[in-house]
LOTORZA-708348 format. One record per residue: x, y, z of N, C-alpha, C, O in turn; residue in three letters. Coordinates in pm, whole numbers. Layout:
REM LOTORZA-708348
ATOM    n.u    n.v    n.w   ca.u   ca.v   ca.w    c.u    c.v    c.w    o.u    o.v    o.w residuo
ATOM      X      Y      Z      X      Y      Z      X      Y      Z      X      Y      Z     ala
...
This chain:
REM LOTORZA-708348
ATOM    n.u    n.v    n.w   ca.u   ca.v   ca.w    c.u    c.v    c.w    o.u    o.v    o.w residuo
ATOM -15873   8987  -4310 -15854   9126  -4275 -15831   9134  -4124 -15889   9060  -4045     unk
ATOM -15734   9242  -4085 -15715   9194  -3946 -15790   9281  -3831 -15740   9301  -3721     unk
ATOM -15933   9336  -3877 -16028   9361  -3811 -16118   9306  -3791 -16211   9347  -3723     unk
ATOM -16109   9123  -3886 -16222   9036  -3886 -16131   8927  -3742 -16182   8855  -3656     unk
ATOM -15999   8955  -3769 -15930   8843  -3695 -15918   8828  -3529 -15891   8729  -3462     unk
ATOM -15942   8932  -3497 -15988   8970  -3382 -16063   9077  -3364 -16140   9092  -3269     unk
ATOM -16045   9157  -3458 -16102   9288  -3473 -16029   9368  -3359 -16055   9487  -3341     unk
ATOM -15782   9621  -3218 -15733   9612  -3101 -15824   9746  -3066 -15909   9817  -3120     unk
ATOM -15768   9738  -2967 -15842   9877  -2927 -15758   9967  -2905 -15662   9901  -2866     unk
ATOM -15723  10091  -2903 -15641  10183  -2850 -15758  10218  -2744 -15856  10149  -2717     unk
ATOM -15718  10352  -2687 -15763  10367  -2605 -15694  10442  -2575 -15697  10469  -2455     unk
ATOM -15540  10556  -2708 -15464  10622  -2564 -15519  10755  -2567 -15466  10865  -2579     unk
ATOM -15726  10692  -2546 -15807  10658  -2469 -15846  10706  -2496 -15953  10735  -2549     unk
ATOM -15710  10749  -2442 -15692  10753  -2428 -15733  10791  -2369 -15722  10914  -2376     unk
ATOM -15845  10726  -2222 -15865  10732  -2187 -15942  10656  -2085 -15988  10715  -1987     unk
ATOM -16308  10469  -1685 -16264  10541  -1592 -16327  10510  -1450 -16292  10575  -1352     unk
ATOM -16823  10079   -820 -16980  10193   -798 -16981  10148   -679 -16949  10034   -645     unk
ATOM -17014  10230   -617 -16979  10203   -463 -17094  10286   -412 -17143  10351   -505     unk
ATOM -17149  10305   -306 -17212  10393   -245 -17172  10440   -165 -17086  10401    -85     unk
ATOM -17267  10602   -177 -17207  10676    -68 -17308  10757    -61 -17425  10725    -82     unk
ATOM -17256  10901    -20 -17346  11004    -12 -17359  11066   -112 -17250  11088   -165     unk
ATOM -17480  11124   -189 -17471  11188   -313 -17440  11363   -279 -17494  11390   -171     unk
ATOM -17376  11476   -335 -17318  11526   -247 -17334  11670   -383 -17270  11774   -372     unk
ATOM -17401  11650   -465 -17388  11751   -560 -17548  11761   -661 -17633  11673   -647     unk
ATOM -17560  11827   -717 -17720  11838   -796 -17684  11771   -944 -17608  11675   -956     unk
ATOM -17748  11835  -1053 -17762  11755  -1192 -17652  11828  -1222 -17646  11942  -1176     unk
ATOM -17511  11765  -1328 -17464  11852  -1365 -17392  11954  -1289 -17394  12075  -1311     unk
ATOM -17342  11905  -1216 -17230  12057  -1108 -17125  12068  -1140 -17048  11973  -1156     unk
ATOM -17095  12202  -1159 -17015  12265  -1203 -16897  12209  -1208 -16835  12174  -1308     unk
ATOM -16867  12201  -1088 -16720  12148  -1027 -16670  12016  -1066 -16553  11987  -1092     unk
ATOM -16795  11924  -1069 -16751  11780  -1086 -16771  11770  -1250 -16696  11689  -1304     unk
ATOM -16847  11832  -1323 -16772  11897  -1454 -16663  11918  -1506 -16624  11894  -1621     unk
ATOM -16596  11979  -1388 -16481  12093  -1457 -16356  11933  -1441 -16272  11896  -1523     unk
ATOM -16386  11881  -1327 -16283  11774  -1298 -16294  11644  -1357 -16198  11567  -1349     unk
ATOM -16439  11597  -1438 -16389  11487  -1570 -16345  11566  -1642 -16225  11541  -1656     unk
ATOM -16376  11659  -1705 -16325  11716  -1787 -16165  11716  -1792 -16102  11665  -1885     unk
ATOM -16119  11765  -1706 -15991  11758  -1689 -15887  11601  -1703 -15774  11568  -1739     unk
ATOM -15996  11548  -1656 -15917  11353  -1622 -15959  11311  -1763 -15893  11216  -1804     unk
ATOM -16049  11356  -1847 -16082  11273  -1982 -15985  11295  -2055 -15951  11206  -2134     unk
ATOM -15906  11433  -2049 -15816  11516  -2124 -15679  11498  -2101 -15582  11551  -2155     unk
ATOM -15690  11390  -1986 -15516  11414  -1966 -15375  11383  -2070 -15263  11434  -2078     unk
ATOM -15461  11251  -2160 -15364  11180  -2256 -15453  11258  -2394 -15505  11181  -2475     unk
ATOM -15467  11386  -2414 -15503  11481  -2506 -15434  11622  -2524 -15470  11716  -2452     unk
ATOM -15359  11633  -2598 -15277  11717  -2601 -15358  11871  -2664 -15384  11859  -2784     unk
ATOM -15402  12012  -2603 -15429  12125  -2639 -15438  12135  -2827 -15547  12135  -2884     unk
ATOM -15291  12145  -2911 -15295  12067  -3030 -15276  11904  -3079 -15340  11844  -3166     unk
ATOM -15190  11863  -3013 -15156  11727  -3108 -15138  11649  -2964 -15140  11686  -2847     unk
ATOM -15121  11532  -3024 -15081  11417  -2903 -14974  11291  -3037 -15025  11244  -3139     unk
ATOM -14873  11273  -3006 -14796  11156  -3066 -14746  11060  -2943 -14668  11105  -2860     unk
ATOM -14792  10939  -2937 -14739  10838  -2841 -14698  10693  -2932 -14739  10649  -3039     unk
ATOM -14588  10642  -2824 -14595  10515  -2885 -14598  10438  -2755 -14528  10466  -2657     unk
ATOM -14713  10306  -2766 -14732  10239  -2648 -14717  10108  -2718 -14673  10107  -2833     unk
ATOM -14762   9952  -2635 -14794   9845  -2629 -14938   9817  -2561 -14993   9865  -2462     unk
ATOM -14977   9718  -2657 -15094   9697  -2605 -15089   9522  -2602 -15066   9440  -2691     unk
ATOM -15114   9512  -2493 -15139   9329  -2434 -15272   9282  -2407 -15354   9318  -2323     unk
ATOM -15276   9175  -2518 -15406   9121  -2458 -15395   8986  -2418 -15314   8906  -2462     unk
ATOM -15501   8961  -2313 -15525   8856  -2237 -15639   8776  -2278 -15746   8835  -2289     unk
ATOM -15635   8664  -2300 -15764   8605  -2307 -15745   8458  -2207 -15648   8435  -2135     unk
ATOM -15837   8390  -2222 -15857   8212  -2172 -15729   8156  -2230 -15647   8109  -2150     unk
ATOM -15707   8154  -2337 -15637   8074  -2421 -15573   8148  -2527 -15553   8097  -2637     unk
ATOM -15533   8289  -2492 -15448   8360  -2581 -15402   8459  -2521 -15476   8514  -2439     unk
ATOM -15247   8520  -2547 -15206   8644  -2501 -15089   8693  -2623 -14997   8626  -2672     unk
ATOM -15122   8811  -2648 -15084   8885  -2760 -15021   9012  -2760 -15096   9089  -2700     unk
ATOM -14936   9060  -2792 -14843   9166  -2751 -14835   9264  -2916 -14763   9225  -3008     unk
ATOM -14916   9385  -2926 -14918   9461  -3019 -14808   9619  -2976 -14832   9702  -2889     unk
ATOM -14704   9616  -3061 -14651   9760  -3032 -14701   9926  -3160 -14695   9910  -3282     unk
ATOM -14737  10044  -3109 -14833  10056  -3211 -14744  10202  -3198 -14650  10218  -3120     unk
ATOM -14800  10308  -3298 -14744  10443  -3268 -14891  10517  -3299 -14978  10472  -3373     unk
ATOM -14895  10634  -3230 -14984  10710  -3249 -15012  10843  -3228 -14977  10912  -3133     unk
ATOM -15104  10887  -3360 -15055  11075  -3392 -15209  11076  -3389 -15283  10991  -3439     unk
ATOM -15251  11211  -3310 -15376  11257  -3339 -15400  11432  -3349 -15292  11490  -3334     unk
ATOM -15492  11505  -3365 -15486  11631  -3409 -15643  11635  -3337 -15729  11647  -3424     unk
ATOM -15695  11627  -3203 -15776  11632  -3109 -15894  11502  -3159 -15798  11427  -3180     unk
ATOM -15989  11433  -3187 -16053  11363  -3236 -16099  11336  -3384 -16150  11236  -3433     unk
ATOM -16064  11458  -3439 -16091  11497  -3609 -15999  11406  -3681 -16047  11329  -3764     unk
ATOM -15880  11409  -3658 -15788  11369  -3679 -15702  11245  -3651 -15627  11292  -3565     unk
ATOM -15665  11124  -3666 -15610  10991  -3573 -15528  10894  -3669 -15584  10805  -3733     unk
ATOM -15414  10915  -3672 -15307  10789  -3746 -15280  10686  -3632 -15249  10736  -3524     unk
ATOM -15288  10562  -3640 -15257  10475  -3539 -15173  10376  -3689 -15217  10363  -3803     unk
ATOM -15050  10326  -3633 -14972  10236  -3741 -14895  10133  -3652 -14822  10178  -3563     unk
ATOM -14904  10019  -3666 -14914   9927  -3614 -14729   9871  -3664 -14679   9883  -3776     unk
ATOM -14676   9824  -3563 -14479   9792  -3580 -14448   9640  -3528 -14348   9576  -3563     unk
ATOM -14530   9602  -3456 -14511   9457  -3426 -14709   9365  -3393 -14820   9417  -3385     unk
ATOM -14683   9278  -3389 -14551   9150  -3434 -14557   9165  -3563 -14621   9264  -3598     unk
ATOM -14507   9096  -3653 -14411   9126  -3776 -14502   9082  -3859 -14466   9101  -3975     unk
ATOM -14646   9011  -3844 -14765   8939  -3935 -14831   9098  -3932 -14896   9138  -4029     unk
ATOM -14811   9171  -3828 -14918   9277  -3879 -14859   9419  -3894 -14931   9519  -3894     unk
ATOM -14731   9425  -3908 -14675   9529  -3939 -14668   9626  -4058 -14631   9561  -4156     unk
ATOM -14684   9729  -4083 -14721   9812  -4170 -14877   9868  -4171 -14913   9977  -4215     unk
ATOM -14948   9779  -4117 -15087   9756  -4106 -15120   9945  -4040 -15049  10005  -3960     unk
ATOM -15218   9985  -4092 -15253  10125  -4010 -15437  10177  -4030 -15519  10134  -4111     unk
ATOM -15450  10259  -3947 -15555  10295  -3953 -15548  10509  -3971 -15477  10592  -3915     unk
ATOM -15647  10520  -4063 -15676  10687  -4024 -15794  10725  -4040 -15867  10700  -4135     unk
ATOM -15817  10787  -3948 -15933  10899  -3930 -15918  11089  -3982 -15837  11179  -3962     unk
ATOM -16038  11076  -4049 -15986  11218  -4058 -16150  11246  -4102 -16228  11207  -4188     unk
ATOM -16150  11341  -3985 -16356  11404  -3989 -16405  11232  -3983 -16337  11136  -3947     unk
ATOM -16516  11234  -4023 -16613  11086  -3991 -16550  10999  -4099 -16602  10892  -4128     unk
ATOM -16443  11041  -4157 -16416  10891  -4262 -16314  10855  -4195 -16245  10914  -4112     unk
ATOM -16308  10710  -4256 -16205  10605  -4168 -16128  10497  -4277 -16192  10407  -4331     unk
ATOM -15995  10518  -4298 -15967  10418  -4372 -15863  10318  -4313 -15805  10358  -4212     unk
ATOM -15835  10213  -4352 -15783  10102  -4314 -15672  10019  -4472 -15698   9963  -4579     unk
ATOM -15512  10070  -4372 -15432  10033  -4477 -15384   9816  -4458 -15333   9754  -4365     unk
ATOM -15422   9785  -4557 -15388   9646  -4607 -15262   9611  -4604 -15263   9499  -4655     unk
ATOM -15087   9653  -4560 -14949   9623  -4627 -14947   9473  -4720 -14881   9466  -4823     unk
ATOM -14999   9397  -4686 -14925   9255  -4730 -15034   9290  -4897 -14979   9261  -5004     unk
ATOM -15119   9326  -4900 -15192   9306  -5025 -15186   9493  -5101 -15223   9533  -5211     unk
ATOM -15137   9550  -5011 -15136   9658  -5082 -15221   9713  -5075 -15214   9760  -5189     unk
ATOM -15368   9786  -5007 -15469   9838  -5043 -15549   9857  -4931 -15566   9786  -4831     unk
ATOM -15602   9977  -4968 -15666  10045  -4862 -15829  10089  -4885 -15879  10146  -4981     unk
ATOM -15891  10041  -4758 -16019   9991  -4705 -16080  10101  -4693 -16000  10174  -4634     unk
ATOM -16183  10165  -4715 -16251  10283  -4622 -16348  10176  -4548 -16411  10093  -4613     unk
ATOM -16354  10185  -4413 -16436  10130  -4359 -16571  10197  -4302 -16563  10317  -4329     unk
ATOM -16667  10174  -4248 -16786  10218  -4214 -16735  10354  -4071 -16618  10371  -4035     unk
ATOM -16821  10409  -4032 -16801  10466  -3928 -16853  10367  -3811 -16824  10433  -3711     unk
ATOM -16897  10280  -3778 -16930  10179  -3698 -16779  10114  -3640 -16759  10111  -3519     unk
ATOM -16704  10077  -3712 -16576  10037  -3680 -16552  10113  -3596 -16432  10091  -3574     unk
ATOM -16601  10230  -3496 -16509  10267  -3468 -16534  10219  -3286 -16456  10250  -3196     unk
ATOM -16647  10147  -3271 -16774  10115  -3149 -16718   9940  -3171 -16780   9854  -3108     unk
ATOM -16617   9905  -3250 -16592   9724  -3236 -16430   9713  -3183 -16345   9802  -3174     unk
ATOM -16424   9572  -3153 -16300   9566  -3090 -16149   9543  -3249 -16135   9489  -3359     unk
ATOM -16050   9658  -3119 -15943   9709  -3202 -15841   9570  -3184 -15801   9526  -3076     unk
ATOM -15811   9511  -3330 -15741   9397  -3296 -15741   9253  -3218 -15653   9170  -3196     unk
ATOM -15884   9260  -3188 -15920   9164  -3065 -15940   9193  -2924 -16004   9133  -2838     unk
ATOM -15853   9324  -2919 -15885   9336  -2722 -16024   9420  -2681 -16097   9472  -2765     unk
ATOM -16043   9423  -2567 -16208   9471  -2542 -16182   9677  -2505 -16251   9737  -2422     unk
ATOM -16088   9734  -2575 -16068   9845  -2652 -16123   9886  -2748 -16120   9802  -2837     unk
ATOM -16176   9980  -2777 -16228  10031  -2931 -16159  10141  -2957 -16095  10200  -2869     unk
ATOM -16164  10177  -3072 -16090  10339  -3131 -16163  10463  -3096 -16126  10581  -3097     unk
ATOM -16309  10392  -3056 -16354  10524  -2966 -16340  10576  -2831 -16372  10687  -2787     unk
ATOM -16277  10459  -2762 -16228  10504  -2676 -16127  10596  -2657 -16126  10681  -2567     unk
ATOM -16021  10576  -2761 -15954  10656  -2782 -15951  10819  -2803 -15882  10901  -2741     unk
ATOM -16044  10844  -2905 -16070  10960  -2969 -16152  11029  -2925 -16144  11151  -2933     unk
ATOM -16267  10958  -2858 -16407  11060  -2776 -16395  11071  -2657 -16467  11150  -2596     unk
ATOM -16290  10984  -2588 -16296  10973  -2444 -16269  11134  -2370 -16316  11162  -2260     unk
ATOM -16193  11219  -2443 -16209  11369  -2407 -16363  11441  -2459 -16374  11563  -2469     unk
ATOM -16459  11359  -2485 -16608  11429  -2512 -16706  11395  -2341 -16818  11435  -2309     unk
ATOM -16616  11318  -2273 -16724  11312  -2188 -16763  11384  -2108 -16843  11337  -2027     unk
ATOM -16722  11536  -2094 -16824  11598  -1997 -16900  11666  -2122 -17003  11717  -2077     unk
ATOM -16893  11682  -2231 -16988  11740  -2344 -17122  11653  -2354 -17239  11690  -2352     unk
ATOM -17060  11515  -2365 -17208  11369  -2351 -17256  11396  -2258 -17353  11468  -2285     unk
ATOM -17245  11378  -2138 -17332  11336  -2056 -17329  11421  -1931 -17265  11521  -1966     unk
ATOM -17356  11433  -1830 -17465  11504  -1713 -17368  11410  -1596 -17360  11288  -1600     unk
ATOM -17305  11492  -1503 -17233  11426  -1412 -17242  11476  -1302 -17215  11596  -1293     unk
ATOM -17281  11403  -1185 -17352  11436  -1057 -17213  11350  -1006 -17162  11254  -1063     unk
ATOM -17160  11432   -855 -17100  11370   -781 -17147  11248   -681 -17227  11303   -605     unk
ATOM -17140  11167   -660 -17188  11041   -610 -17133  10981   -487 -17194  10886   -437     unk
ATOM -17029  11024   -435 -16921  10967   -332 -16803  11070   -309 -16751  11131   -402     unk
ATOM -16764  11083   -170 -16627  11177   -143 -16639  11097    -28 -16739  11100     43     unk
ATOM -16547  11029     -7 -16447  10906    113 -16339  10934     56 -16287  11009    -27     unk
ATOM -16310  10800    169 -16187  10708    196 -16213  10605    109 -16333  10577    110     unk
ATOM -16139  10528     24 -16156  10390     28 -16005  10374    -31 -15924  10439    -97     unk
ATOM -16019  10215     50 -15879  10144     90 -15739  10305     89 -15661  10348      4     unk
ATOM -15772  10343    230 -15719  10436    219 -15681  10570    199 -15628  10660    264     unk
ATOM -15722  10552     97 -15730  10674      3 -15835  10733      5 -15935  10666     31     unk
ATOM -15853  10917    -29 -15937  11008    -55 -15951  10972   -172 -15865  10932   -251     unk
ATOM -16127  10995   -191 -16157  10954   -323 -16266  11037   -364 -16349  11078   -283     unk
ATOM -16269  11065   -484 -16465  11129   -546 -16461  11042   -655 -16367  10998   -723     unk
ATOM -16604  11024   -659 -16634  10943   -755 -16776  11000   -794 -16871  11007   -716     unk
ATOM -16776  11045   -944 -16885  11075  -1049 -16956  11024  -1108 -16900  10938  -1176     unk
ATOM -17070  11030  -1125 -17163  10935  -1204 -17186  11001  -1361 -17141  11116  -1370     unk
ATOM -17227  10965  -1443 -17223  11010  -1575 -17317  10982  -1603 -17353  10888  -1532     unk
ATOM -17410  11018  -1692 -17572  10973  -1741 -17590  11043  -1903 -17600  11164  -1886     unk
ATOM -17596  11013  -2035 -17590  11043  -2155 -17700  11140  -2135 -17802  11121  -2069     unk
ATOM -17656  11277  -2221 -17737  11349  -2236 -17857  11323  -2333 -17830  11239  -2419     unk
ATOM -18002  11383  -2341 -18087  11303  -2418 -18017  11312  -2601 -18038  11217  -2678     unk
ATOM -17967  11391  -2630 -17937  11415  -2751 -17796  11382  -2788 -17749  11423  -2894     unk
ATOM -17690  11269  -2660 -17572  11235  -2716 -17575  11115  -2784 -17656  11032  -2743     unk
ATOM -17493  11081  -2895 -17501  10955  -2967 -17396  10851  -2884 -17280  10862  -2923     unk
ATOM -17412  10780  -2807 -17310  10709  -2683 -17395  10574  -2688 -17510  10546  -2723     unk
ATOM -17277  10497  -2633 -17323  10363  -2639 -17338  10346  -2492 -17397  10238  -2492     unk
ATOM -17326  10377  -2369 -17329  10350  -2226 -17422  10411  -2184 -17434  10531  -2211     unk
ATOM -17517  10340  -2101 -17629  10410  -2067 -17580  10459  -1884 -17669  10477  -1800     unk
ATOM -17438  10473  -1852 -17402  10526  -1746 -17253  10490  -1724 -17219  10373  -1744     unk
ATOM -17151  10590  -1680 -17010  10595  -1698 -16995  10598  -1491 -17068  10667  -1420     unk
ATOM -16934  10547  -1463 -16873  10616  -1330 -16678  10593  -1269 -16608  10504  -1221     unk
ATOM -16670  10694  -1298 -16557  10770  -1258 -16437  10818  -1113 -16425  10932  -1067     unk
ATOM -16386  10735  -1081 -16310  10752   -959 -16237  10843   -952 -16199  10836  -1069     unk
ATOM -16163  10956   -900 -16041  11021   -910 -15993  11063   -761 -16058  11103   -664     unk
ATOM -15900  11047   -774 -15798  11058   -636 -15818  11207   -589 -15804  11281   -687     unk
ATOM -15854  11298   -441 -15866  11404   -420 -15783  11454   -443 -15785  11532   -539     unk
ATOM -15702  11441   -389 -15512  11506   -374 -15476  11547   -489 -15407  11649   -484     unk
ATOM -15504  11493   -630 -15447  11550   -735 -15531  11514   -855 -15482  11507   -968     unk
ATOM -15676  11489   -826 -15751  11479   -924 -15713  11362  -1071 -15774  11363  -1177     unk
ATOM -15618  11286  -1042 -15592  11173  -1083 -15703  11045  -1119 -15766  10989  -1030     unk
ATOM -15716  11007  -1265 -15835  10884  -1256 -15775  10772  -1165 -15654  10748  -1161     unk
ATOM -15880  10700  -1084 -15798  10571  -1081 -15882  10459  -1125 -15843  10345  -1151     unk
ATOM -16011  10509  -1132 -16068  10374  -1186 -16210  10418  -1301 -16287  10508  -1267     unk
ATOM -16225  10359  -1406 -16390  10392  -1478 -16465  10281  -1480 -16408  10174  -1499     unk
ATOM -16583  10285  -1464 -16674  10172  -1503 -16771  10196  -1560 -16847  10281  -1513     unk
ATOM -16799  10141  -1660 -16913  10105  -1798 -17040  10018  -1768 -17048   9904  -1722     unk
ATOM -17141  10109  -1810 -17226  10016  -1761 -17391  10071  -1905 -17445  10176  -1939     unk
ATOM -17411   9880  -1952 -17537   9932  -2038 -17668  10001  -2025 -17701  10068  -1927     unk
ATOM -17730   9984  -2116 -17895  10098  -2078 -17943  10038  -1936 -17982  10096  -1835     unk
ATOM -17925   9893  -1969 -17992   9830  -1815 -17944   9809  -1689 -17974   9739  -1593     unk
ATOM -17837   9911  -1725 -17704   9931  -1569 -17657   9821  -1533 -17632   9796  -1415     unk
ATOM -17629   9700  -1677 -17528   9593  -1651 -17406   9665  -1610 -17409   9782  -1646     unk
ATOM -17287   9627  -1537 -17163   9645  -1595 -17132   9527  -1636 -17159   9408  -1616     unk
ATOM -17023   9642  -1744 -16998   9534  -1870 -16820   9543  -1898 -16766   9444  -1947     unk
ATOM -16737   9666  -1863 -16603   9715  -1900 -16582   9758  -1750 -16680   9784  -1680     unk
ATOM -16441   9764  -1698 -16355   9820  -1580 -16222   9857  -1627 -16133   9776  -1651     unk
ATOM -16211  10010  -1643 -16057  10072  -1661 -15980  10057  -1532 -16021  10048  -1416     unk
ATOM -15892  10057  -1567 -15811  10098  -1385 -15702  10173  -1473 -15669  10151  -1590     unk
ATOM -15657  10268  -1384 -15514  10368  -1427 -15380  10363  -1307 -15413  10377  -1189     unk
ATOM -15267  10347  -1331 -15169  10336  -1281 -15039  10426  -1337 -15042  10512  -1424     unk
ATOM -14919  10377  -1257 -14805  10426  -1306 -14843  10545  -1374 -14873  10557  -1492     unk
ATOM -14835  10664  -1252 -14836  10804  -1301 -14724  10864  -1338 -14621  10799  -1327     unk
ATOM -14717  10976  -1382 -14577  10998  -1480 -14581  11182  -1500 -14685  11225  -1550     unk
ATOM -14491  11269  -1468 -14466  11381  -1552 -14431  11409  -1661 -14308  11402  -1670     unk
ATOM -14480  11438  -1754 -14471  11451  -1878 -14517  11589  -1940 -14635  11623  -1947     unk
ATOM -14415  11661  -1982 -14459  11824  -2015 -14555  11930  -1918 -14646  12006  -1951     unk
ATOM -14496  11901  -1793 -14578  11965  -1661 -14696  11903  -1613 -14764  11944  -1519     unk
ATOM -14717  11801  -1684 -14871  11750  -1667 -14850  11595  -1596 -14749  11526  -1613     unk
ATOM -14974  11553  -1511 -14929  11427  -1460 -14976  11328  -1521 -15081  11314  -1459     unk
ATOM -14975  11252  -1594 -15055  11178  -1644 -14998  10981  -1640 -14886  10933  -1626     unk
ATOM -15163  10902  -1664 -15116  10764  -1619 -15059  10676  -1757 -15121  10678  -1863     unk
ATOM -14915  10591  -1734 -14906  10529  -1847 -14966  10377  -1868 -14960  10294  -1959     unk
ATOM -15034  10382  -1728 -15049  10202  -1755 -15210  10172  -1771 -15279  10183  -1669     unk
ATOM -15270  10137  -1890 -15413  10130  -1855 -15478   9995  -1857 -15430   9903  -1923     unk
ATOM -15581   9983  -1788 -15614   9854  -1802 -15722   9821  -1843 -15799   9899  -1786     unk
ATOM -15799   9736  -1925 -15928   9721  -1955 -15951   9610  -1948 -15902   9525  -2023     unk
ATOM -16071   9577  -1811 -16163   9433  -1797 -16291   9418  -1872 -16361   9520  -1865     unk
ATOM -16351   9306  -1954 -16455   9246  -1945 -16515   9218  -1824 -16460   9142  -1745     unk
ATOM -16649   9286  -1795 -16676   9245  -1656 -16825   9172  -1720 -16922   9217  -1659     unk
ATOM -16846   9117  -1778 -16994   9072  -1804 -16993   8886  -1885 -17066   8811  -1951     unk
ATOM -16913   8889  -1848 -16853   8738  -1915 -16836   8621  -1826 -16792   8656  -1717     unk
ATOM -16858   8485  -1836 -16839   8362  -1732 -16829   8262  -1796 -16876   8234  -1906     unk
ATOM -16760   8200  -1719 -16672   8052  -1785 -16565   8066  -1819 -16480   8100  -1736     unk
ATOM -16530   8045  -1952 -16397   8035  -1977 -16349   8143  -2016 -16230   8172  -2026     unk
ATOM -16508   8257  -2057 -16438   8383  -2153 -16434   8525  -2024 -16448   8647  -2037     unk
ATOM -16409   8443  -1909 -16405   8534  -1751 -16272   8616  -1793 -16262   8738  -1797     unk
ATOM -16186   8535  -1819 -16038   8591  -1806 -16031   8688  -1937 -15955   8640  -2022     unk
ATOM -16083   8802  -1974 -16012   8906  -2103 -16016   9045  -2027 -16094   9106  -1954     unk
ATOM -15888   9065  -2084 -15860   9222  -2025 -15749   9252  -2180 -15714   9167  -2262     unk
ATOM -15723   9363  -2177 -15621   9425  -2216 -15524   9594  -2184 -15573   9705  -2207     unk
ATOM -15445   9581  -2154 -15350   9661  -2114 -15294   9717  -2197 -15224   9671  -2287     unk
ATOM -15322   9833  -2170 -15201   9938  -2240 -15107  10005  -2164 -15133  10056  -2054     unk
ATOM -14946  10008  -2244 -14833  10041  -2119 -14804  10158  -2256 -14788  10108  -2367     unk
ATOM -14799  10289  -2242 -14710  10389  -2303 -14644  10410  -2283 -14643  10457  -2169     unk
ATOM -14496  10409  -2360 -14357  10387  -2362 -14323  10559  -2358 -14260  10617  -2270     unk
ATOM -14382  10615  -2473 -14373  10798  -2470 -14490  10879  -2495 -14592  10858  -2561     unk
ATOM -14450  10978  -2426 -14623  11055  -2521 -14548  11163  -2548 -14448  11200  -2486     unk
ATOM -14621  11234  -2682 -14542  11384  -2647 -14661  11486  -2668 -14731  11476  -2768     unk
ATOM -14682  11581  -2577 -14806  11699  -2624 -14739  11804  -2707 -14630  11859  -2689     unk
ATOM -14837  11820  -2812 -14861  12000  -2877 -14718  11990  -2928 -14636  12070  -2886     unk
ATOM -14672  11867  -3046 -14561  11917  -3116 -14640  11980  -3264 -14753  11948  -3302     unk
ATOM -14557  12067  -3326 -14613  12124  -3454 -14621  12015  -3597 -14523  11982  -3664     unk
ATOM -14747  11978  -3618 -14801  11902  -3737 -14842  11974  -3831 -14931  12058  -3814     unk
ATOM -14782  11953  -3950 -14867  11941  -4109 -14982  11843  -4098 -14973  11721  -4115     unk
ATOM -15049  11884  -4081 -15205  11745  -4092 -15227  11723  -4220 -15299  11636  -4268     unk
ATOM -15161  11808  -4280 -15230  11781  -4443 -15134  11698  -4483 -15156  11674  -4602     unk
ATOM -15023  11631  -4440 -14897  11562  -4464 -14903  11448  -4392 -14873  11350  -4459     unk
ATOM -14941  11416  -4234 -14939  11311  -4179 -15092  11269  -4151 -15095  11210  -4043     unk
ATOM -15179  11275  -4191 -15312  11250  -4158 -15352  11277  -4326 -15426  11367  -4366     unk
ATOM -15290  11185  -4403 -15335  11155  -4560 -15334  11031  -4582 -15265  10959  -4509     unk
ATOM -15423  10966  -4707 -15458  10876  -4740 -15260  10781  -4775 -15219  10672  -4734     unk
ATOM -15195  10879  -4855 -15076  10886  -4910 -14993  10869  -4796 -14899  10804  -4842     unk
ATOM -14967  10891  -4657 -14862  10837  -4561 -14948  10763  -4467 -14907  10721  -4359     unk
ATOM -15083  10744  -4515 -15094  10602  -4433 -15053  10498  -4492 -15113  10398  -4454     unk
ATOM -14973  10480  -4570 -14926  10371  -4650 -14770  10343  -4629 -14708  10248  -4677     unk
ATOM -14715  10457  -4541 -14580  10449  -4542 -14551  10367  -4422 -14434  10339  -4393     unk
């Protein structure tokens, strides 16, 4: 099964520690209003349809997945998989907390656990929750501003994130870079209950797209790894996105065209 074989991640995301001066109280308003805004950028008001590539890197492997993807805000998520040609047809859907997983070569389709959705997508260090919840994070967690500089250059704020007591999240702390000038992510970092870091996003190649600015190039490091398994990242490059086109959900988010 090709969630045992590597088990990819999307992420179109779709979707982020330095010291400084702490510069805001629990929860402020403002630095609220502005993850909010950066979690949301590759989230379309109704719908989001993209088609990207996703590359992964390892020690001793590099792998090139081209994928398409329709969602209807987090409730909702078709991801269908077009290359390479061993895993084509292959798809996944979400719809409310169930999750199924289409088989092409054998014909048949998986409901998988809701846990699948917290493991790696295809092998890269991506999950499908990144994808789909990554617009929940100013709802999760409690975000205090942490830093307003310069660095290398650039005006920067950077947010700290802390799970609210009653969110169900796997990071026991998120922190968040974004460019002043235009409130742009440029970097996230993941970190466990015991404030390992463990994941590093970086965002690039910004882009206009339906009035909105948003990044097509994302990157995701393993930062908690040594030796040989130092080198894994995976990249995502989006080729198109399109926001808020008009969907039948009851037509493209069915058991019946995840098979097509």
């Amino acid at each position: 099964m090709l969630w045992n074989r590597g088990n990819l991640a999307i992420c179109l995301g779709l979707m982020w520690l330095s010291v400084g001066p702490i510069s805001a109280s629990a929860n402020d308003q403002g630095a609220r209003e502005i993850v909010d805004r950066a979690s949301r950028l590759l989230i379309g008001k109704r719908s989001t349809v993209a088609t990207m590539e996703v590359e992964i890197t390892k020690q001793d492997l590099q792998r090139r997945i081209a994928l398409k993807f329709w969602s209807l805000g987090e409730s909702n998520v078709l991801i269908r998989i077009y290359r390479p040609q061993e895993d084509a047809g292959s798809a996944v859907l979400k719809v409310g907390n169930k999750i199924w997983y289409y088989l092409p070569k054998v014909n048949r389709t998986v409901e998988m656990s809701p846990s699948v959705m917290m493991t790696s997508f295809m092998g890269s260090n991506f999950t499908l929750d990144d994808l789909v919840k990554q617009s929940r994070l100013a709802d999760d967690y409690v975000i205090t501003t942490s830093f307003e500089e310069q660095r290398d250059g650039v005006a920067v704020s950077e947010y700290t994130l802390t799970p609210k007591p009653d969110a169900v999240v796997v990071w026991g702390k998120i922190i968040l870079e974004v460019r002043q000038a235009d409130r742009m992510p440029v970097r996230q970092r993941y970190y466990d209950e015991d404030g390992k870091l463990v994941r590093g996003l970086t965002f690039s190649e910004y882009k206009s797209v339906s009035g909105r600015l948003v990044p097509m190039r994302l990157v995701m490091q393993s930062m908690d790894k040594s030796g040989e398994q130092a080198v894994e990242e995976a990249t995502i490059t989006i080729d198109r996105i399109i926001f808020d086109l008009p969907m039948a959900a009851e037509k493209i988010f069915s058991l019946k065209h995840l098979k097509q």
